[in-house]
N, C-alpha and C positions, 0 to 999 in steps of 0.2 A: 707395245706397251698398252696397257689395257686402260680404260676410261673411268674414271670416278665419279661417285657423285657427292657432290659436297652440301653440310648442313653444318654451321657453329663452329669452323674449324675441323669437322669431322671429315672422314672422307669413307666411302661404299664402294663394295664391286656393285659389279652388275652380270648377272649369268641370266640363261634362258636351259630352264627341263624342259626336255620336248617329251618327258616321260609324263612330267606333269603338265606340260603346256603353260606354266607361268612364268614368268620371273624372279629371282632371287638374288639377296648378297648378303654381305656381312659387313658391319663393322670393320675397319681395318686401322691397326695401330692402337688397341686399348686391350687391357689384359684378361678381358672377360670374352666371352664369346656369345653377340648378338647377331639374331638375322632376323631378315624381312623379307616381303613377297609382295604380287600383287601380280594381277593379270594383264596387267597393260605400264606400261611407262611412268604415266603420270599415274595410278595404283602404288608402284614400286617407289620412289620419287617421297610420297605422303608417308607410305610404313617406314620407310628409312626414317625420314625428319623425324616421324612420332618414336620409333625407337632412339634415335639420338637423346629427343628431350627424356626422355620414359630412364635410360639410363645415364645421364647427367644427376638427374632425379634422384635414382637411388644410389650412385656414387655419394650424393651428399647427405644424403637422410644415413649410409655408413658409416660416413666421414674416411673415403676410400678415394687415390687419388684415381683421375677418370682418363686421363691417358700414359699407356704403355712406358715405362723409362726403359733407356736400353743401355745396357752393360758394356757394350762395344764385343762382346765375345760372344762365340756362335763355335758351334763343333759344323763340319763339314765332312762328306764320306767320300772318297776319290780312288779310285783303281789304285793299290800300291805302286806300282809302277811309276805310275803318274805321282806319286807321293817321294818317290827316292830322287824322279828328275827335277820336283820341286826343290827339296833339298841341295841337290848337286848344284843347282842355278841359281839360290840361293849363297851358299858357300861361293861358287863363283862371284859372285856379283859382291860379297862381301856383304850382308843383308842378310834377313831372316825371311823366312817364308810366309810371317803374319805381312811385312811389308811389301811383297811381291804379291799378295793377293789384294790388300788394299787398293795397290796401285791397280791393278787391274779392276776390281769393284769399283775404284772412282772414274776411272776412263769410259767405263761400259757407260755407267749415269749420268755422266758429263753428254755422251753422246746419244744419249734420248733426246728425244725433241718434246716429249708430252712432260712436265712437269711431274715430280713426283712430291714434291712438298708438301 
């Protein structure tokens, strides 16, 4: 699981270019797409915050809302194969195949240990 950085509720990745030799992320969980940099930790840490507030900002000078809503639906691409033994497992189990993958998407996140909220 990968580590965030948190400002206002908000949360960042954190990556390293070794192309560029700095650091970077984005935003994660709003429906615009922002990033940050910075050469060192506490560099990256300060652009994230200033980007958080900078797009809080203009969310509200929009009047746009400022984090992600999610529909609960996602397309997903899986080897057909692997798509007809969902099915068949499915129909056995007496269940639908949107429920057999939730169940498995809640077990995986249950069993993280790093927080993902």
């Amino acid at each position: 699981m990968a580590d965030f950085i948190k400002h206002k509720g908000f949360k960042g990745t954190v990556a390293y270019s070794a192309a560029d030799k700095c650091l970077h992320g984005r935003i994660v969980g709003i429906p615009d797409t922002v990033i940050y940099g910075g050469n060192d930790l506490i560099e990256l840490v300060d652009s994230f915050n200033q980007a958080v507030d900078e797009y809080i900002k203009d969310c509200e000078r929009l009047g746009k809302p400022v984090k992600k809503t999610y529909s609960g639906h996602f397309s997903i691409r899986i080897k057909p194969i692997l798509h007809r033994k969902l099915d068949y497992l499915a129909a056995s189990r007496k269940t639908s195949v949107s429920k057999i993958i939730e169940k498995v998407v809640s077990d995986t996140i249950s069993s993280e240990t790093t927080s993902i909220d």
